[in-house]
C-alpha positions in Angstrom: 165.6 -78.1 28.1 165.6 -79.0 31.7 167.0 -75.5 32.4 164.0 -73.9 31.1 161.4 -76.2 32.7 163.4 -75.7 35.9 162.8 -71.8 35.6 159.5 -72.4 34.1 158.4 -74.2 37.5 160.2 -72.2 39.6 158.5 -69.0 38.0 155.2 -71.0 38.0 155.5 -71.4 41.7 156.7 -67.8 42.5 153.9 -66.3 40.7 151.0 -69.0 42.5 152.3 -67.6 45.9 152.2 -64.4 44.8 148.5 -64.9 44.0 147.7 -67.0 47.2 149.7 -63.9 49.5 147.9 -61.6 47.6 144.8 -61.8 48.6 145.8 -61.6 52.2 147.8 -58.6 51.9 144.8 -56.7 50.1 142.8 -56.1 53.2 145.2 -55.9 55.7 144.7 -54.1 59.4 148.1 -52.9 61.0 148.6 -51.2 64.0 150.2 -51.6 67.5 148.7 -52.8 70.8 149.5 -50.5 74.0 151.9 -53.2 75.2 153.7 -52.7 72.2 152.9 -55.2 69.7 152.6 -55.4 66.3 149.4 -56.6 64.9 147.8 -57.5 61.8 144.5 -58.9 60.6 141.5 -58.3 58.0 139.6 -56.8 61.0 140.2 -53.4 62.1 141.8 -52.5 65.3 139.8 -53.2 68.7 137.8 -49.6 69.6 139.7 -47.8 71.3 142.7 -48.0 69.8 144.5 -44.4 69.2 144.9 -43.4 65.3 148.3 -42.7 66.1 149.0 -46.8 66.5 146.9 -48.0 63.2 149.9 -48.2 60.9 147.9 -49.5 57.8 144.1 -49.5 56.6 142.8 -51.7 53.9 143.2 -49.4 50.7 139.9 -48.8 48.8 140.7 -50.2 45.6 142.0 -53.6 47.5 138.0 -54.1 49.3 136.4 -53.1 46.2 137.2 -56.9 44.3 136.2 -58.5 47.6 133.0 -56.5 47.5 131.9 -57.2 44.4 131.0 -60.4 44.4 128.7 -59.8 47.1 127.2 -56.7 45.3 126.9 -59.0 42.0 124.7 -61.6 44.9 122.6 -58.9 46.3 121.9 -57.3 42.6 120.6 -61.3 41.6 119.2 -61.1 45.0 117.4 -57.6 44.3 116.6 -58.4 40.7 114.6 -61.7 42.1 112.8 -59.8 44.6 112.0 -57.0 42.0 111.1 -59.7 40.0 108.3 -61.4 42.4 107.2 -58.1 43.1 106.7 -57.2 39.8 104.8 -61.1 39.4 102.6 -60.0 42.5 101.8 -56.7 41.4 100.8 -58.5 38.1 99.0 -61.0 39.8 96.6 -58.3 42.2 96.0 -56.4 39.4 94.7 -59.1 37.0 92.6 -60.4 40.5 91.5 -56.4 40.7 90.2 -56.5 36.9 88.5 -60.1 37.2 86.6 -58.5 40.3 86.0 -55.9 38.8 84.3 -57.3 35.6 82.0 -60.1 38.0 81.3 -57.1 40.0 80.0 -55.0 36.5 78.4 -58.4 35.2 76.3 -58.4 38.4 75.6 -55.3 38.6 73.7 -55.3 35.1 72.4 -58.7 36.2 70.6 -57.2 39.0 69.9 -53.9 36.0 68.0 -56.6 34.2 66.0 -57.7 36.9 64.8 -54.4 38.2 63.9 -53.1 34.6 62.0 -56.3 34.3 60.3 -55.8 38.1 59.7 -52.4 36.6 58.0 -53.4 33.8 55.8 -56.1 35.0 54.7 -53.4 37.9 53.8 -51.1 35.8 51.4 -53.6 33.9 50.1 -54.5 36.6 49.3 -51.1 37.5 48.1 -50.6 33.7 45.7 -53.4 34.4 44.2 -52.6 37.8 43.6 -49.4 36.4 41.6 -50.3 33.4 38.3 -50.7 35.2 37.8 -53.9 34.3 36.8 -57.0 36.6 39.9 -58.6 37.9 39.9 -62.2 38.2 42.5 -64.3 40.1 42.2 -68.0 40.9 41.3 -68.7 44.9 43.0 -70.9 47.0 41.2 -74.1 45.8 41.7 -73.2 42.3 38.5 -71.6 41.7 38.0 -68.2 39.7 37.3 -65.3 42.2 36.6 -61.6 40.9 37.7 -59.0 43.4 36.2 -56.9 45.3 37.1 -52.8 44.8 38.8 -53.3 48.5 41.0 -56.0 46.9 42.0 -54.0 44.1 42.8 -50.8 45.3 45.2 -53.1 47.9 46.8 -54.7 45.1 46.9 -51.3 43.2 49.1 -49.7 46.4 51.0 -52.6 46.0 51.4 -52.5 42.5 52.4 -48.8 43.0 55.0 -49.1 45.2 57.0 -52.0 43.5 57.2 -49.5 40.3 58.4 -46.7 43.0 60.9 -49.7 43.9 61.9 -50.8 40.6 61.3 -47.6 38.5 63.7 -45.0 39.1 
């Protein structure tokens, strides 16, 4: 019994510094210096150094695990910023639409007002053209009939607000 938790441990232990060497050994840099001295590290070789002294390069498939993580980041990252710019696009276009719909709303608003400009205009032109006596109240509230001067000034007037209004 002891035998086999002995090997057990002993196998446990071999195969965690297997794992913990590993790692170090997957991107591994070796070449030698021109004094003649072996080096290795995870960064690659000071420029300048010949490719006849680089001994070893990371292989592909060992910097692929490393680099996935950070690819799995930058695609959270990515999706996030698609994400918000989706949201802002979203966000402009319902601001473009409500502008859009004030701006119509005004716009028939300010429809409404000129039709009715128009018509009153026009009645007033209607009137001042019947040939009957106009009356309007003076400036101290008394009834004053005007003169033909005084109507054919207010009957210019009268024309060029339905010019104005009435397209």
């Amino acid at each position: 019994m002891r035998d086999r938790r002995r090997s057990s441990c002993a196998a446990l232990l071999g195969l965690a510094a297997a794992l913990c060497l590993a790692p170090a050994a997957q991107a591994q840099w070796k070449w030698v210096t021109p004094s003649g001295v072996t080096k290795y590290s995870d960064l690659p070789p000071p420029p300048g150094t010949p490719l006849r002294n680089i001994l070893a390069r990371p292989t592909p498939t060992s910097v692929a695990p490393a680099a996935a993580p950070a690819s799995g980041a930058s695609s959270a990252a990515a999706k996030a910023v698609r994400e918000q710019l989706r949201k802002s696009a979203q966000q402009a276009e319902e601001q473009h639409k409500a502008q859009q719909q004030a701006r119509l709303l005004q716009e028939q608003v300010q429809e409404q007002q000129r039709a009715q400009a128009c018509a009153q205009a026009q009645q007033q032109l209607q009137v001042l053209d019947s040939g009957r006596r106009i009356r309007q109240v003076d400036a101290n509230g008394q009834p004053a009939y005007l003169d033909s001067a005084q109507v054919e000034a207010q009957r210019a007037q009268a024309q060029a607000q339905v010019q104005q209004y009435c397209h």
